[in-house]
PASEBA-1860 file (N, C-alpha, C; in nm, 3 decimals):
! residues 280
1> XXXXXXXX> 4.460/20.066/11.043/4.417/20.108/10.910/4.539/20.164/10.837 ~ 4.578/20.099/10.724/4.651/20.173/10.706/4.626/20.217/10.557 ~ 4.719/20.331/10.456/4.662/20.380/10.317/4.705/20.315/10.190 ~ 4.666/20.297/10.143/4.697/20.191/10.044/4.642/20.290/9.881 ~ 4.660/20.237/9.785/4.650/20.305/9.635/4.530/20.357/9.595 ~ 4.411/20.242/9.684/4.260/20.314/9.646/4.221/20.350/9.766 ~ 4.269/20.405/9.901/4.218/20.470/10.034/4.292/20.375/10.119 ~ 4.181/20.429/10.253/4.260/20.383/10.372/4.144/20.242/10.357
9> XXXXXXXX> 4.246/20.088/10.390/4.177/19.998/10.394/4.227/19.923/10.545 ~ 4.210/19.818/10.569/4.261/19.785/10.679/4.359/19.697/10.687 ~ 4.469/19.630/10.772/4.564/19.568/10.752/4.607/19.510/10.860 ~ 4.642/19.361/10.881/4.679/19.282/11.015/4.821/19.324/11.049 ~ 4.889/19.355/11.184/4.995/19.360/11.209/5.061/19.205/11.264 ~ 5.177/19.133/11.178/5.190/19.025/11.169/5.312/18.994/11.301 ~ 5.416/19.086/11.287/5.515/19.090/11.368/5.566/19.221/11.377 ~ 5.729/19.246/11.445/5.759/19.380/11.444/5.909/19.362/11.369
17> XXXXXXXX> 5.916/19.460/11.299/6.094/19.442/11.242/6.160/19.569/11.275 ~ 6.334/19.546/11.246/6.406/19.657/11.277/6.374/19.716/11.216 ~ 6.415/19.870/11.194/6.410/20.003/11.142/6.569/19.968/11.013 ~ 6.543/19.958/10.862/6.660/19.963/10.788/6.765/20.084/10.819 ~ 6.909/20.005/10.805/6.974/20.135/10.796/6.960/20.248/10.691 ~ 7.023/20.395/10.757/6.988/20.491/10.629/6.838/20.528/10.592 ~ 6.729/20.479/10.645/6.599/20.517/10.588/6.533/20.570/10.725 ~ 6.505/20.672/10.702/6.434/20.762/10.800/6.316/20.790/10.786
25> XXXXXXXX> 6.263/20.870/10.644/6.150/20.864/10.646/6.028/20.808/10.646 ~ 5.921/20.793/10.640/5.822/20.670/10.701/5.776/20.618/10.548 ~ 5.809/20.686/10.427/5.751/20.648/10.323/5.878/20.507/10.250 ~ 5.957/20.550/10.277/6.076/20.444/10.296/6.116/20.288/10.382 ~ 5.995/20.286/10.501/6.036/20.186/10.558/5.938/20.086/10.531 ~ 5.798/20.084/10.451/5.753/19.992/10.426/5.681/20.044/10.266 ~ 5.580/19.934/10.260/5.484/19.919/10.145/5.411/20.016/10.160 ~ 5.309/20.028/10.238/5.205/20.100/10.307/5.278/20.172/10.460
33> XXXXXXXX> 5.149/20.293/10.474/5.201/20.384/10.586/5.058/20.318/10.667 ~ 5.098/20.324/10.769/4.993/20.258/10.871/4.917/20.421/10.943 ~ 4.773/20.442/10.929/4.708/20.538/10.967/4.686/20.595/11.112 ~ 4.627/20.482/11.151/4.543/20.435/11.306/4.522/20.294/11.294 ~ 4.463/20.296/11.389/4.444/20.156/11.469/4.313/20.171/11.439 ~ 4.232/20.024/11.373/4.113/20.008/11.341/4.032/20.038/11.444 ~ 3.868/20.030/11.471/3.758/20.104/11.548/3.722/19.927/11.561 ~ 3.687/19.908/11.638/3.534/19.838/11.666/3.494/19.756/11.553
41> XXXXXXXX> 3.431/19.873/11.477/3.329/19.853/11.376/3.411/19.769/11.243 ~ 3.484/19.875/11.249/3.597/19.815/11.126/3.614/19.714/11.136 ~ 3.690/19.629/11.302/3.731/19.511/11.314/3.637/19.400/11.240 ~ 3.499/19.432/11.301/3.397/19.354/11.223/3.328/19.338/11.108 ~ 3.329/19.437/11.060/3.373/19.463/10.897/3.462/19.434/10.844 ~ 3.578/19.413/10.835/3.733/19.323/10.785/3.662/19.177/10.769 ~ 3.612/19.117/10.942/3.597/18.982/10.915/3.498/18.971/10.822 ~ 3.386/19.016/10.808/3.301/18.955/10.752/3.304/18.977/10.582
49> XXXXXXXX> 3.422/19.088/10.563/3.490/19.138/10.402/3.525/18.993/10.382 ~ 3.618/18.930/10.455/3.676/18.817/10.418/3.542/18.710/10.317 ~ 3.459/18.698/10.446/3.346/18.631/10.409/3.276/18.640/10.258 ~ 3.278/18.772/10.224/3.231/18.802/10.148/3.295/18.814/10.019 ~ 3.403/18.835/10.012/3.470/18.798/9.905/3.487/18.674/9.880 ~ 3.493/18.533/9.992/3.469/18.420/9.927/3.327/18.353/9.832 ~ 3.208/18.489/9.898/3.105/18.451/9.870/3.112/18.487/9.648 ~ 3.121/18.605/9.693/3.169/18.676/9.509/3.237/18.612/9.482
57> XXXXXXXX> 3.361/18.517/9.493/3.412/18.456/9.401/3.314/18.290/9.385 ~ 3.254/18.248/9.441/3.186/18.149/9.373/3.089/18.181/9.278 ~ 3.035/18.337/9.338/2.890/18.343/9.198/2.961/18.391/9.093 ~ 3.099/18.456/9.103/3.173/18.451/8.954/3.175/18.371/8.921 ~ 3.254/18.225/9.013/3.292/18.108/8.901/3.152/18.070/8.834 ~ 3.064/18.130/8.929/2.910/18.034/8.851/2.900/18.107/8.741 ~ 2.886/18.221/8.706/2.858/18.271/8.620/2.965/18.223/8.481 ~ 3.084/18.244/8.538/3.196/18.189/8.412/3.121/18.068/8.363
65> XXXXXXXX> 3.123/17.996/8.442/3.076/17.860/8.384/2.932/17.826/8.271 ~ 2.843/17.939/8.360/2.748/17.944/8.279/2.750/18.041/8.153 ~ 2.860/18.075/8.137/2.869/18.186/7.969/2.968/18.109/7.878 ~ 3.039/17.997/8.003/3.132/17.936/7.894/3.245/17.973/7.853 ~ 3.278/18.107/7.910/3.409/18.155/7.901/3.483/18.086/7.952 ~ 3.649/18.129/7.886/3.759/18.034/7.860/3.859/18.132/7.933 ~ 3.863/18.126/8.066/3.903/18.185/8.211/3.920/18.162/8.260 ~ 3.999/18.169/8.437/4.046/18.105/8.546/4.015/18.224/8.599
73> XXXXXXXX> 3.911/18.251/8.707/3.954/18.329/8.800/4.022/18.264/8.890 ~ 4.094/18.430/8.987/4.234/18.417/9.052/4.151/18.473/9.159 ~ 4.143/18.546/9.206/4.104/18.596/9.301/4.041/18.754/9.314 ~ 3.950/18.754/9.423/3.823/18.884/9.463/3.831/18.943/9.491 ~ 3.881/19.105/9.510/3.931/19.200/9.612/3.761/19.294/9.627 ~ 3.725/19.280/9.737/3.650/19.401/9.755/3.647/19.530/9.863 ~ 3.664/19.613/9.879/3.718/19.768/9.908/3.586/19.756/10.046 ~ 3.641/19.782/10.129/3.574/19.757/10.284/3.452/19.881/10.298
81> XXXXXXXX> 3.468/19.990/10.226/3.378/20.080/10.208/3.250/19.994/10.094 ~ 3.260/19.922/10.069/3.170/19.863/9.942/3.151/19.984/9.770 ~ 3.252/20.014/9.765/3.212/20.056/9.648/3.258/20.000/9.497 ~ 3.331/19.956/9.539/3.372/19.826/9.455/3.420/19.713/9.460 ~ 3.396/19.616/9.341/3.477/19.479/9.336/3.612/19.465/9.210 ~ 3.675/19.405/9.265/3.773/19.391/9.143/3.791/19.219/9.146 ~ 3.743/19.141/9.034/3.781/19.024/8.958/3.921/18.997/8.940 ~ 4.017/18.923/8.932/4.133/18.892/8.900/4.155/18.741/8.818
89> XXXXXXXX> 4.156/18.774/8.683/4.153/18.604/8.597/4.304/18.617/8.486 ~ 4.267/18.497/8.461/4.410/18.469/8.388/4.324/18.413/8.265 ~ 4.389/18.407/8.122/4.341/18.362/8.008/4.438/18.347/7.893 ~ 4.409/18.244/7.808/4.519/18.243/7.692/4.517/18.366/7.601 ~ 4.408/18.363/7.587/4.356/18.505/7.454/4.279/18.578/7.555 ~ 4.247/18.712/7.446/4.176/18.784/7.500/3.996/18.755/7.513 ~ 3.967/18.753/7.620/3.797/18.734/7.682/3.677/18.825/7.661 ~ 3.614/18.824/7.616/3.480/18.898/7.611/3.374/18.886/7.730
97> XXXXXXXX> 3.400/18.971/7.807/3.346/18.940/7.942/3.258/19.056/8.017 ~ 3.221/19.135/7.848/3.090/19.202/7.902/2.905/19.138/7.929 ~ 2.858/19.068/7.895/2.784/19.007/7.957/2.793/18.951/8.076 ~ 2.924/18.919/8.140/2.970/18.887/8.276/2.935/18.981/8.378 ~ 2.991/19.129/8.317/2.971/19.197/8.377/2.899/19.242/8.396 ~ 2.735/19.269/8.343/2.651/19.283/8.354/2.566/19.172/8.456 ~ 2.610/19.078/8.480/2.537/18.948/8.542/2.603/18.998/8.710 ~ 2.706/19.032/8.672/2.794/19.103/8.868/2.723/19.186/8.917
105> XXXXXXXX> 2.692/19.312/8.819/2.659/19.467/8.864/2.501/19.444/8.905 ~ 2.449/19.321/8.832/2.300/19.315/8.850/2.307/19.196/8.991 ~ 2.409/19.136/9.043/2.374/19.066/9.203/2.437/19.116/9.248 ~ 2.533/19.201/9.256/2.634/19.263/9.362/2.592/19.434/9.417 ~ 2.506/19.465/9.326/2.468/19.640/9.296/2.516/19.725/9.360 ~ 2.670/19.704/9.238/2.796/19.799/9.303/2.902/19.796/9.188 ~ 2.983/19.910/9.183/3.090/19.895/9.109/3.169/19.751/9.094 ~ 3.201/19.718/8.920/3.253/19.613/8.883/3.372/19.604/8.820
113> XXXXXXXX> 3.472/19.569/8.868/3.580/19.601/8.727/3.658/19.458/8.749 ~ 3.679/19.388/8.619/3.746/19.279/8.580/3.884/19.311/8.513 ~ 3.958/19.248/8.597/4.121/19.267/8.555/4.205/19.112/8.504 ~ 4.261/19.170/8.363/4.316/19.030/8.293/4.469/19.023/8.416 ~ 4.523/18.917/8.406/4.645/18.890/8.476/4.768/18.821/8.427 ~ 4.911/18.790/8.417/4.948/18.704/8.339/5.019/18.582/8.463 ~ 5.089/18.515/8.440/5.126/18.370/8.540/5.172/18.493/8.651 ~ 5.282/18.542/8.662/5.372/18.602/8.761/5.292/18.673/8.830
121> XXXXXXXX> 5.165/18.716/8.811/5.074/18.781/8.929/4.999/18.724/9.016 ~ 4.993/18.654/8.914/4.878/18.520/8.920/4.955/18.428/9.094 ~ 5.085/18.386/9.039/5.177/18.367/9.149/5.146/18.457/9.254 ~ 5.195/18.542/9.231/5.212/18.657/9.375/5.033/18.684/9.467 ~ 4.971/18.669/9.367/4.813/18.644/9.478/4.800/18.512/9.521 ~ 4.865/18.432/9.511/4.834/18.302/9.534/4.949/18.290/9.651 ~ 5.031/18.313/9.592/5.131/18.259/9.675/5.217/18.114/9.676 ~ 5.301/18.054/9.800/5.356/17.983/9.811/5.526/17.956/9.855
129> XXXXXXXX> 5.598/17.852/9.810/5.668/17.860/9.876/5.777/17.837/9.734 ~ 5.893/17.925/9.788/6.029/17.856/9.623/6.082/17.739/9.692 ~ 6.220/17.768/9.563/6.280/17.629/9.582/6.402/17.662/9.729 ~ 6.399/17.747/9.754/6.485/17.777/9.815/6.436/17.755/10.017 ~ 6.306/17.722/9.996/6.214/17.654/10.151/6.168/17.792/10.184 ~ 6.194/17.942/10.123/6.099/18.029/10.168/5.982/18.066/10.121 ~ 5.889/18.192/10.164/5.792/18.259/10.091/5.838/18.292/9.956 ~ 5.780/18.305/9.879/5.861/18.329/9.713/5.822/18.516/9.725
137> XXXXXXXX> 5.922/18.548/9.658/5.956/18.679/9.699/5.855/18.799/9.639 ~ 5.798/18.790/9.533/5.705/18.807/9.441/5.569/18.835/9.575 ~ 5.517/18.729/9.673/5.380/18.770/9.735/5.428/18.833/9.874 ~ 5.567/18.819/9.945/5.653/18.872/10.019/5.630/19.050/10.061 ~ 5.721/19.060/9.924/5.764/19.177/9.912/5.798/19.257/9.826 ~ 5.819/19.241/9.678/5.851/19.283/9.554/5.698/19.306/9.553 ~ 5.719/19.467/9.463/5.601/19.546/9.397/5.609/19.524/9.221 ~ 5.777/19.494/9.209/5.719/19.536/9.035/5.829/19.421/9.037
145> XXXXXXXX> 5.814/19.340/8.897/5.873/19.272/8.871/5.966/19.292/8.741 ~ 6.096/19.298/8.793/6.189/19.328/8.680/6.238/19.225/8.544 ~ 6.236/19.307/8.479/6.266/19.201/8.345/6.438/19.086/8.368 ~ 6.391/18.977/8.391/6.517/18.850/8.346/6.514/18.802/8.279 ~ 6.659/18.756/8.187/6.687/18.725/8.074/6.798/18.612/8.082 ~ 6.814/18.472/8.029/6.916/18.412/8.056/7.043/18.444/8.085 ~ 7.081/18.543/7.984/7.219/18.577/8.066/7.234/18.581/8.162 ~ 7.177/18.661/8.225/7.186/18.662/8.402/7.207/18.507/8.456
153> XXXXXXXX> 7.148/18.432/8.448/7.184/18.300/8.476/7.309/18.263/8.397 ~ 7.385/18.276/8.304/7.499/18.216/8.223/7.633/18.287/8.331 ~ 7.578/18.453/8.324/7.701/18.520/8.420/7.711/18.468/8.538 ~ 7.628/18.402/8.626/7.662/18.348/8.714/7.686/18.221/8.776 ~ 7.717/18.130/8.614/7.790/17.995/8.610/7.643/17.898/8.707 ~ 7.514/17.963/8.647/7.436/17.832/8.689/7.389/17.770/8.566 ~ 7.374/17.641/8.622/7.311/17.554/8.512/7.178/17.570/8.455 ~ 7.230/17.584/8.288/7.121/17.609/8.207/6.995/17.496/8.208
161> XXXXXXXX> 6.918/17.461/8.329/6.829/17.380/8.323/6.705/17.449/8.392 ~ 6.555/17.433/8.256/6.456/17.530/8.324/6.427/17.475/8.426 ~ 6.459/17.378/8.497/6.362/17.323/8.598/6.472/17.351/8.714 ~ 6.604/17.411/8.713/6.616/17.476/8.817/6.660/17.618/8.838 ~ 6.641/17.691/8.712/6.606/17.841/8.733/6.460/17.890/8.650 ~ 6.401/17.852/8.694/6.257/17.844/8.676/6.188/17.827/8.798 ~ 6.082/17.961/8.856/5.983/17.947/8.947/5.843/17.842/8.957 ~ 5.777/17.854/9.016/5.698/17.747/9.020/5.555/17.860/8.912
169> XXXXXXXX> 5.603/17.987/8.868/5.509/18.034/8.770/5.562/17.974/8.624 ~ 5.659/17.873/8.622/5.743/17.836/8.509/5.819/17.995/8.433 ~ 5.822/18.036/8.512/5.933/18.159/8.452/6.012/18.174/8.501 ~ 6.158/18.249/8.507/6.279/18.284/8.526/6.243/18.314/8.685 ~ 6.369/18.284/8.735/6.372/18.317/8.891/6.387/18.492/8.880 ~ 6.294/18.541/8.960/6.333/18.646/9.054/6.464/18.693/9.074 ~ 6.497/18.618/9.154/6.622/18.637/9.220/6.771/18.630/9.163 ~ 6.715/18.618/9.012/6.899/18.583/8.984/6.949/18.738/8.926
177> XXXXXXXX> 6.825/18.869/8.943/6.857/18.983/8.906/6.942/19.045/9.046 ~ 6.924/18.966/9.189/6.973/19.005/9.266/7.120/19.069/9.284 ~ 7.223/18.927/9.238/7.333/18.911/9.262/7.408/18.931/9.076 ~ 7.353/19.016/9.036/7.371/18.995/8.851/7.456/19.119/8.887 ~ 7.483/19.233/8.905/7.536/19.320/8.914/7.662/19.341/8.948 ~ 7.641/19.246/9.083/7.812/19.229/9.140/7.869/19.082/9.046 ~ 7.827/18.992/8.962/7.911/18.874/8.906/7.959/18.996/8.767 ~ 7.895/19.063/8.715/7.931/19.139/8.610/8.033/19.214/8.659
185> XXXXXXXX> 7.976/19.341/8.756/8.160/19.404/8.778/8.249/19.312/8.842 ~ 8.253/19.190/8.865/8.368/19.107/8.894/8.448/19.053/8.775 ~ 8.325/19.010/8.722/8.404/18.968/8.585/8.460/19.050/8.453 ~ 8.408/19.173/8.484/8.463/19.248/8.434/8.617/19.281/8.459 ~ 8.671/19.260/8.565/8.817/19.288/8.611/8.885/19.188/8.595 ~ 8.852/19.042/8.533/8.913/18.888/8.526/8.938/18.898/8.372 ~ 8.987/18.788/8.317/9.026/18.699/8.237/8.899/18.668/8.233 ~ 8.881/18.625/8.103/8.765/18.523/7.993/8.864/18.423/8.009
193> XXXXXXXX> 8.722/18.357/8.039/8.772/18.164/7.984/8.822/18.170/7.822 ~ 8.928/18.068/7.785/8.958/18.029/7.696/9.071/18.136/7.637 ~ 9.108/18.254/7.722/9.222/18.319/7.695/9.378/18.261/7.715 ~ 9.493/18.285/7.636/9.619/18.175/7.699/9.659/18.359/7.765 ~ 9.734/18.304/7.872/9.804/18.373/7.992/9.940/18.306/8.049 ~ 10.028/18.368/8.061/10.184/18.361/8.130/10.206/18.393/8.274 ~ 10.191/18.275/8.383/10.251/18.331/8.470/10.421/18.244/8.491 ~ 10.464/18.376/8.477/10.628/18.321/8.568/10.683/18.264/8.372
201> XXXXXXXX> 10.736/18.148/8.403/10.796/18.086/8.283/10.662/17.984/8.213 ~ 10.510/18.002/8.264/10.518/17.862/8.219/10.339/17.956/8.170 ~ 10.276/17.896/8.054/10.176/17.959/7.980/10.037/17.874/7.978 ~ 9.982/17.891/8.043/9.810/17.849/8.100/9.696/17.884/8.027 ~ 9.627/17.802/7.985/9.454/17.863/7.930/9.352/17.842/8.023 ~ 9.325/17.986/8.043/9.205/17.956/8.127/9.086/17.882/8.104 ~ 9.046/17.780/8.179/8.917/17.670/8.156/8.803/17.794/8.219 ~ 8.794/17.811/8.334/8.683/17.837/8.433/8.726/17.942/8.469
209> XXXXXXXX> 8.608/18.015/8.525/8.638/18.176/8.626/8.577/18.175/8.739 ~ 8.593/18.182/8.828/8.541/18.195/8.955/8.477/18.331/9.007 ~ 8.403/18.408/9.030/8.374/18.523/9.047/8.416/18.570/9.167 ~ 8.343/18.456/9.280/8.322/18.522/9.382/8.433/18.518/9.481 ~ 8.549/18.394/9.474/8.631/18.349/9.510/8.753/18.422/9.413 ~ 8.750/18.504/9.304/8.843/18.583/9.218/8.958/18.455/9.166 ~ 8.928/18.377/9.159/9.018/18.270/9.107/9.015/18.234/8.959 ~ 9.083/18.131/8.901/9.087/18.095/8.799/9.158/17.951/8.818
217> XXXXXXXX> 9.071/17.882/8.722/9.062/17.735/8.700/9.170/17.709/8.580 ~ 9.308/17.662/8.548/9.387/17.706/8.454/9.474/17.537/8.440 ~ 9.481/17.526/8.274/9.505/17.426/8.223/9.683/17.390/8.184 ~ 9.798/17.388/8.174/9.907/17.419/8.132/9.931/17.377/7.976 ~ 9.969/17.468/7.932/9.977/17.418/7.775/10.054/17.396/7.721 ~ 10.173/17.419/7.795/10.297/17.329/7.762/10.343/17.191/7.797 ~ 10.209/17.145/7.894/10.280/17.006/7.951/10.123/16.911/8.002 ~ 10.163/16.804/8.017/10.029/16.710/8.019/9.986/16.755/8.247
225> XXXXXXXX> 10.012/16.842/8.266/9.962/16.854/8.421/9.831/16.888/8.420 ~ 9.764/16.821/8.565/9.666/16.840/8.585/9.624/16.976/8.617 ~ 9.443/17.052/8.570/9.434/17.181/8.612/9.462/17.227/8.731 ~ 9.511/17.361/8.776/9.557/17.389/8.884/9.430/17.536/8.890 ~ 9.444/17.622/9.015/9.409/17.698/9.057/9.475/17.842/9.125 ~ 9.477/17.985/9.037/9.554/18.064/9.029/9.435/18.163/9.100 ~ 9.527/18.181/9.257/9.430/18.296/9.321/9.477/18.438/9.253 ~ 9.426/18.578/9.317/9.401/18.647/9.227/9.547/18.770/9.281
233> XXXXXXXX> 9.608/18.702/9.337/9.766/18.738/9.370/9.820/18.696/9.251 ~ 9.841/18.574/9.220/9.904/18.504/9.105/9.855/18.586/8.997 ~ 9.703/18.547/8.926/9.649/18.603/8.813/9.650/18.721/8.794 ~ 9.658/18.819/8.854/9.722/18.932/8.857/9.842/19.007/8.814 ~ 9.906/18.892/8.847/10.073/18.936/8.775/10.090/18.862/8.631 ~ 9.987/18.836/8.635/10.016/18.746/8.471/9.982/18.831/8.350 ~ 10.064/18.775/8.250/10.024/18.864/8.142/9.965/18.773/8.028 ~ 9.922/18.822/7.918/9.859/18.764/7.772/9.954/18.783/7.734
241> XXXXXXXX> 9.916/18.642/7.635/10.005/18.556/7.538/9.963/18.648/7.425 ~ 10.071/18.728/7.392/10.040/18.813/7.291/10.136/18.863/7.243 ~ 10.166/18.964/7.070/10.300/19.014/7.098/10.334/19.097/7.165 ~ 10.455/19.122/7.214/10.490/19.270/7.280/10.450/19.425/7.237 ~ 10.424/19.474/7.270/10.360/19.631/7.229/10.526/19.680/7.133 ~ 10.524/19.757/6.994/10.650/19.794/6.953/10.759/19.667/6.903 ~ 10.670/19.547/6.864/10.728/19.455/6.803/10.656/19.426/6.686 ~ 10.702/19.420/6.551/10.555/19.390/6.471/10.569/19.242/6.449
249> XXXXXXXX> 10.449/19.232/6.429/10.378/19.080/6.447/10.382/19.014/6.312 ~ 10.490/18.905/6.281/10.527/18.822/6.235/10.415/18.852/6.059 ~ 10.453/18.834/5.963/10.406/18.876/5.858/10.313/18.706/5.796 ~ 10.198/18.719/5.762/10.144/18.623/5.764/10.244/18.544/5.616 ~ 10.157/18.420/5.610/10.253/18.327/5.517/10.159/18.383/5.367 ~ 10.283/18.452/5.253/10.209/18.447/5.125/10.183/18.363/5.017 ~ 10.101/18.341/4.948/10.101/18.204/4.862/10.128/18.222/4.822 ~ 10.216/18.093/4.758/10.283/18.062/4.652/10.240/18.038/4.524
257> XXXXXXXX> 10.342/18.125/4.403/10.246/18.121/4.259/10.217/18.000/4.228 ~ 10.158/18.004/4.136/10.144/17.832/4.079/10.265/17.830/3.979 ~ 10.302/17.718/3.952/10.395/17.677/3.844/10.356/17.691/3.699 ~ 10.496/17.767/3.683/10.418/17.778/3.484/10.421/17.658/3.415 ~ 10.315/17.665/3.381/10.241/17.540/3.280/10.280/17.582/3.158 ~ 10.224/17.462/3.054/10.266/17.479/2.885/10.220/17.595/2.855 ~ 10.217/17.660/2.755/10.161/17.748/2.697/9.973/17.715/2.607 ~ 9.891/17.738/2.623/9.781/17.657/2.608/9.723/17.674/2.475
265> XXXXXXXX> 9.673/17.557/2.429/9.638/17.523/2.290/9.595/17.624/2.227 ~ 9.619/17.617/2.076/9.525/17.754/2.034/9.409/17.624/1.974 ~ 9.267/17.679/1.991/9.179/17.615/1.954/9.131/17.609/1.790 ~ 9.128/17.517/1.745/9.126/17.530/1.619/8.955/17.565/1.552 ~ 8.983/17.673/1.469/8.836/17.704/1.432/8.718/17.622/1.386 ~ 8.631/17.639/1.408/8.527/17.493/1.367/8.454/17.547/1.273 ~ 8.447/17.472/1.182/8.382/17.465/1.041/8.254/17.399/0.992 ~ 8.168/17.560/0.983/7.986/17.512/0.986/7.952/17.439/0.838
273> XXXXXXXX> 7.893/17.323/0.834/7.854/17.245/0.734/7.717/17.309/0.673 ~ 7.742/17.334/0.560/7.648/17.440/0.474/7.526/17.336/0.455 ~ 7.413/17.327/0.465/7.277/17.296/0.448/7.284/17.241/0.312 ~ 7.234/17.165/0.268/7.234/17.064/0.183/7.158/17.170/0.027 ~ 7.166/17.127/-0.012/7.066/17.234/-0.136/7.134/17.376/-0.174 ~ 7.223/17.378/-0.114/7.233/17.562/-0.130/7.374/17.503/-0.277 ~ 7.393/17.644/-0.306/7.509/17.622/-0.383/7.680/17.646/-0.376 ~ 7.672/17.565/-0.243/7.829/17.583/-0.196/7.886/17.463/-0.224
END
């Protein structure tokens, strides 16, 4: 048995793992704190919870169906003490799903509560597998899901294609918040692409950056050679193509006046033709 957010519920022990380094206390080494060891009774109560939550989720779907709501349920949780059920659905808009609930509380005669969901939860109760051949990390082991944003994928030189940093919830991978931290303070200590740089006598633009390997992918710009590769011994001693500190920097080019032209016409006054009839 172990305690979980709404009491002590029960829980299968799947395998055994090491103890993390650095974490001692027991609230630190997992999700849940494990209580005791289930009774008897419990054991047989778990199984037949199972049962029974498959049973509640069909007279939901029946009921959805019969109100016509525009819903997916996801899945049934019900609390081994029986005092409540919790619904789990997904929807484009928002649902009106009090008559629903009234149709639960009147076959179930027990606490009801219906919870909206969006794809990424939706995922994590369901489950499955990524692209990567494991459990997707989301039904694993992650509790909260942190906000990703393309950049994170640009800083770490993967290809901008949704269909391969994109989960199977069609949203941003998980995982590229992992390793986002260390490509940033790396690249923070490098050269930007497209900067010119001097090593030795001869002056290079950087094409590419390498993070993890601290290299640089570098073009020569004085001569038709193929790109070469400057480990971070080399790039290091190099400097920007820039002026020297205490030299001033070349005075831009000023335009030139225009050429004096003639002196310009004087316009000759124009002379209004008096209306016919008058006495001019």
């Amino acid at each position: 048995m172990a305690q979980t957010e709404h009491g002590i519920e029960p829980a299968t022990v799947h395998t055994r793992t090491l103890p993390c380094p650095g974490k001692t206390t027991p609230e630190g080494l997992g999700s849940h704190l494990i209580v005791r060891r289930g009774t008897r009774d419990e054991t047989e109560k778990f199984a037949r919870l199972l049962e029974r939550e498959k049973e509640a989720f069909a007279v939901c779907t029946r009921f959805i169906g019969t109100h016509g709501l525009p819903m997916k349920l996801i899945k049934v949780e019900r609390f081994l003490n029986g005092s409540k059920i919790i619904f789990y659905f997904t929807a484009d808009t928002r649902v009106d799903f009090r008559e629903l609930v009234k149709d639960l509380v009147q076959e179930f005669r027990t606490r009801v509560e219906i919870r909206q969901v969006g794809v990424r939860h939706e995922t994590k109760m369901i489950g499955g597998l990524g692209c990567c051949g494991r459990e997707l990390c989301c039904s694993s082991y992650l509790k909260n899901f942190a906000p990703v944003s393309i950049k994170m994928a640009k800083e770490q030189g993967l290809p901008l294609n949704p269909a391969k940093i994109s989960g199977i919830c069609n949203r941003l991978l998980c995982c590229l918040t992992y390793e986002y931290d260390t490509y940033h303070a790396i690249r923070k200590t490098m050269p930007k692409p497209g900067k010119a740089i001097t090593v030795g006598e001869k002056n290079y633009k950087i094409i590419k950056v390498n993070p993890l390997e601290e290299t640089l992918e570098v073009a020569w710009v004085d001569g038709h050679e193929r790109n070469i590769m400057l480990t971070k011994d080399e790039w290091s001693q190099a400097r920007a193509t820039q002026p020297v500190q205490g030299q001033a920097a070349p005075p831009p080019p000023q335009a030139q006046a225009p050429e004096a032209d003639a002196p310009p016409r004087r316009k000759r006054p124009k002379h209004h033709k008096a209306p016919e009839g008058s006495g001019q």
